[in-house]
C-alpha positions as CSV (number, residue, x, y, z in Angstrom):
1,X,-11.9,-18.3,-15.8
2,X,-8.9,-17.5,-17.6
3,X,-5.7,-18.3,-16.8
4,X,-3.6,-15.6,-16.0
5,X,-0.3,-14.6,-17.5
6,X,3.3,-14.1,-15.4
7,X,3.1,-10.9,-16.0
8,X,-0.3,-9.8,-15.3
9,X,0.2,-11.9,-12.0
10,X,2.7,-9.1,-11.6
11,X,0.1,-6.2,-12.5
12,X,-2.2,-7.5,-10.0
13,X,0.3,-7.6,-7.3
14,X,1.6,-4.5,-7.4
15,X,-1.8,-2.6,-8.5
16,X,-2.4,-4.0,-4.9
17,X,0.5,-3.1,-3.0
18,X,0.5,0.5,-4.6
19,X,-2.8,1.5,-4.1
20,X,-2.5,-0.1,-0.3
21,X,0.3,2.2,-0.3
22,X,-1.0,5.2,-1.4
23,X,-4.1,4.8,1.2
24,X,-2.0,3.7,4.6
25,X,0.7,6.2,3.8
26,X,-1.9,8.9,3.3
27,X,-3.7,7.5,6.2
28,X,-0.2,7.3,8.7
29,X,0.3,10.9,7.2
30,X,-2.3,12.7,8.5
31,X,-1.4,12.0,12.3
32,X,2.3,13.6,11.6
33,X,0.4,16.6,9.6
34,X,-1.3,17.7,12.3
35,X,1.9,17.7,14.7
36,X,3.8,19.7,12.1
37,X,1.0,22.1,11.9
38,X,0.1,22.4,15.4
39,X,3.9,21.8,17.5
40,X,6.7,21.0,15.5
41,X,7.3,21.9,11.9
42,X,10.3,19.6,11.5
43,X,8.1,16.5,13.2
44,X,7.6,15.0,8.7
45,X,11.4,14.6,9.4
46,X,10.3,11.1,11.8
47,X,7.6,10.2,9.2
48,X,10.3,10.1,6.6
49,X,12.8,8.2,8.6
50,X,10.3,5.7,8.7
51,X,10.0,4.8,5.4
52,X,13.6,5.2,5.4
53,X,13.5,8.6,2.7
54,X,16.0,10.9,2.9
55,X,14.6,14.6,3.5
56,X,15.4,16.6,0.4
57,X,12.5,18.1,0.9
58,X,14.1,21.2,2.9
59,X,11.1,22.2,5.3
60,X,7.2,21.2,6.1
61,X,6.1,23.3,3.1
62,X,8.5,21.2,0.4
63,X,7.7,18.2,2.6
64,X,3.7,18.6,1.5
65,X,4.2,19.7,-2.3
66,X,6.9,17.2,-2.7
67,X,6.2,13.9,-1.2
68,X,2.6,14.1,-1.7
69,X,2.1,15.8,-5.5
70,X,5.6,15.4,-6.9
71,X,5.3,12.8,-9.5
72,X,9.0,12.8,-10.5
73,X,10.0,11.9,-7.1
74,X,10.0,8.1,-6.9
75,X,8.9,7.9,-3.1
76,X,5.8,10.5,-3.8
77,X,2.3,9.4,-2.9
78,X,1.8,10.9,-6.2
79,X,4.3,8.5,-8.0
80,X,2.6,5.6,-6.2
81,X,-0.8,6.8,-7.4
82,X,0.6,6.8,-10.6
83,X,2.1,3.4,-10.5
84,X,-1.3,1.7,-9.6
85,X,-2.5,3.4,-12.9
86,X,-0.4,2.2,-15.1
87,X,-1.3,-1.4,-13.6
88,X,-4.6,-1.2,-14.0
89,X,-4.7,0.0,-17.3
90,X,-2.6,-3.0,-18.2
91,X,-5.5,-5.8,-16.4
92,X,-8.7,-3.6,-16.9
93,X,-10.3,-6.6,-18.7
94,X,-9.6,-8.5,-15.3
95,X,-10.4,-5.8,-12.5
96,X,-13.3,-4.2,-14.5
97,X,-14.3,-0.7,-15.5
98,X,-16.0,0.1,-12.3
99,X,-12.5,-0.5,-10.5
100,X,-10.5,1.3,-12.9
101,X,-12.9,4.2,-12.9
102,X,-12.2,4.6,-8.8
103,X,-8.7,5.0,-9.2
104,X,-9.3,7.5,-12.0
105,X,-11.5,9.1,-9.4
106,X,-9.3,9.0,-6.6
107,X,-6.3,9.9,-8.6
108,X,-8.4,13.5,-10.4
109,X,-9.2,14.5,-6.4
110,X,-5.9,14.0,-5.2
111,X,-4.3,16.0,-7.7
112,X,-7.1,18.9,-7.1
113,X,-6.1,19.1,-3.4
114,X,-2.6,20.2,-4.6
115,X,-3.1,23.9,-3.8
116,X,-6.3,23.6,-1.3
117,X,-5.9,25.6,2.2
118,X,-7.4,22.3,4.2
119,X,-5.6,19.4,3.0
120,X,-7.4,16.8,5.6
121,X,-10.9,17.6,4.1
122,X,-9.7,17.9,0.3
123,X,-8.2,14.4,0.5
124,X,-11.1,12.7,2.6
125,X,-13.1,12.0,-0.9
126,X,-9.6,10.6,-2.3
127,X,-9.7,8.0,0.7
128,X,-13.6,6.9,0.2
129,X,-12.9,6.2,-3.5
130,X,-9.7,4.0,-2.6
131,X,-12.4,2.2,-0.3
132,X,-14.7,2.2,-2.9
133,X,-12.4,0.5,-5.4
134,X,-11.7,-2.5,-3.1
135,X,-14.8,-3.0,-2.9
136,X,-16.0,-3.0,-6.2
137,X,-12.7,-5.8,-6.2
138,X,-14.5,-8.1,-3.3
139,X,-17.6,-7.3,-5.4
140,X,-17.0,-8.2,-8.8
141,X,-13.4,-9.7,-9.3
142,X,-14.4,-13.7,-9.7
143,X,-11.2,-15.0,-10.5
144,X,-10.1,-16.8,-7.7
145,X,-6.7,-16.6,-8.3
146,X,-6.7,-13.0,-9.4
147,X,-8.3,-12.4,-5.9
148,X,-5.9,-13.7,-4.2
149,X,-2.8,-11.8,-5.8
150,X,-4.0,-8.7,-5.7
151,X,-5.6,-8.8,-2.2
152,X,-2.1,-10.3,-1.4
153,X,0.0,-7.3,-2.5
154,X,-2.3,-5.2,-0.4
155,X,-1.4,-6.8,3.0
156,X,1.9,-7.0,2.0
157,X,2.1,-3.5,2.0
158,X,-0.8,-2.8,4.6
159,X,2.3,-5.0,6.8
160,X,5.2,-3.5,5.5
161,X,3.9,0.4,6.4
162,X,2.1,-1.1,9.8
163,X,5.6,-2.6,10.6
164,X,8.0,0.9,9.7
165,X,5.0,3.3,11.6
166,X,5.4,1.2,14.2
167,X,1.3,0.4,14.0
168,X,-0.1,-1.1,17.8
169,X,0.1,-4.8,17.7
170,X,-3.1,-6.0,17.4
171,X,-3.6,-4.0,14.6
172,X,-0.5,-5.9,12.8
173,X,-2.0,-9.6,13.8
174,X,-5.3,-8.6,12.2
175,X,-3.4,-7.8,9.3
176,X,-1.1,-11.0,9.3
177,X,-4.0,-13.5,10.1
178,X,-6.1,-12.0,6.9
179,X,-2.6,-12.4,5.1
180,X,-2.6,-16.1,6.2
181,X,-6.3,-16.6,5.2
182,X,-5.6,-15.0,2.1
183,X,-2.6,-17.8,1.5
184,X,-4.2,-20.8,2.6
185,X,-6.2,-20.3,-0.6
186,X,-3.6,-19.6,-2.6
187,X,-2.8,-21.8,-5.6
188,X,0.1,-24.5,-4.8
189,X,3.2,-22.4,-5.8
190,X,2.0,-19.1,-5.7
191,X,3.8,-18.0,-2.2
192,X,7.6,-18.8,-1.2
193,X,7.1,-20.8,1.9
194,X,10.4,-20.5,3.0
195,X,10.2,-16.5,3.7
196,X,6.3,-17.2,4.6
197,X,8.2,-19.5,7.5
198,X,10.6,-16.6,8.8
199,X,7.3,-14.2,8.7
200,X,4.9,-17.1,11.0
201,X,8.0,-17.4,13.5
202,X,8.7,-14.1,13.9
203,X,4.8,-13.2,14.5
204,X,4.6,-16.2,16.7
205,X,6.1,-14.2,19.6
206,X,4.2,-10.8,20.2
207,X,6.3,-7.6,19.5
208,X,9.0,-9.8,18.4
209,X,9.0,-8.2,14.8
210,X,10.5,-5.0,15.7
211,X,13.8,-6.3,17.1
212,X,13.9,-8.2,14.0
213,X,12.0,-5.4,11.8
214,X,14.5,-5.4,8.7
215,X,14.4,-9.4,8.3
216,X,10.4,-9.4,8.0
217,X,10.1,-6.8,5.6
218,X,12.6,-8.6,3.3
219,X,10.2,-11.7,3.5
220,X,7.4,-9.6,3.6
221,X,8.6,-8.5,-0.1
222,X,9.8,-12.0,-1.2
223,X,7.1,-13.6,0.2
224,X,5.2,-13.5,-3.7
225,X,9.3,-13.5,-5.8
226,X,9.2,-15.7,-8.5
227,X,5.3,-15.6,-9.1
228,X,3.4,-12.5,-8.9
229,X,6.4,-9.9,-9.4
């Protein structure tokens, strides 16, 4: 094993945390979709306020071609798709080609949806080959360290969109305590302990993160500062 750079610490991180993000949002999506379709056509406007996104979009119609297949806009799932890329690309060596190949995958589907009549069913493949890629990472990524980082970045942001869609609770713990797994291997150094100590108190009480929701996603995206991004 290699040791592995500053900055590709950083690739690894946030090749995790986007292509977590790409699959929860899409995931978290769907549910909000179906209300616009079925009851309300302004309903995206709560998914948006979520993720605290202003709605430029101007109805349900820009909503879909905009935040999901405009690249140029920064909070797209497209963009995001996009992002995780570019990382990979940058730590193929590391991941593998079988890994990069997934997101290639992933990434040729989603853009084919763009125009399709059922959304839900074009993107379904999209969501098997994000599954597939972390798979072929639990599979073939050896590098303990490299592991760690990227599997890292992907709770992160598993937690960060559980927390803002208001995900049911047990759901969050399951996340947090494979976070905390994850860190207890972590190299010496690797995590900030003192925003890992505001995330353990604040889970310590059930529920106790949404009256405090702001002050864990700020640890939640310090929790890695100064190593991995």
């Amino acid at each position: 094993m290699g040791i592995i750079s500053v900055e590709h610490r950083g690739n690894l991180y946030w090749l995790g945390r986007y292509e977590e993000r790409v699959y929860t949002t899409l995931h978290s999506f769907f549910g909000y979709y179906d209300i616009t379709l079925d009851k309300d056509k302004n309903s995206y406007r709560n998914f948006l306020n979520s993720l605290e996104i202003e709605d430029s979009y101007g109805d349900y119609k820009g909503f879909i071609r905009g935040f999901l297949f405009d690249k140029a806009d920064g909070s797209s799932v497209s963009a995001a798709f996009h992002s995780a890329y570019d990382n990979a690309m940058v730590i193929r060596n590391t991941i593998g080609s079988e890994a990069l190949a997934y997101i290639q995958l992933a990434m040729d589907v989603f853009h084919s949806a763009r125009d399709t009549k059922n959304l839900r069913l074009a993107l379904m493949p999209v969501m098997d080959y994000l599954l597939a890629f972390w798979g072929s990472i639990d599979d073939k990524l050896f590098d303990g360290e490299a592991r760690t980082i990227i599997k890292g970045g992907k709770l992160v942001e598993r937690l960060d969109l559980y927390f803002r869609f208001n995900y049911e609770h047990k759901l969050i713990n399951s996340e947090y305590e494979k976070l905390c797994h994850i860190l207890a291997r972590a190299p010496k150094g690797l995590c900030n302990t003192q925003h890992l100590a505001i995330l353990v108190e604040v889970m310590a009480v059930e529920n106790s993160y949404k009256e405090r929701q702001e002050e864990v996603l700020d640890s939640l995206g310090k929790l890695f500062e100064g190593h991995a991004v």
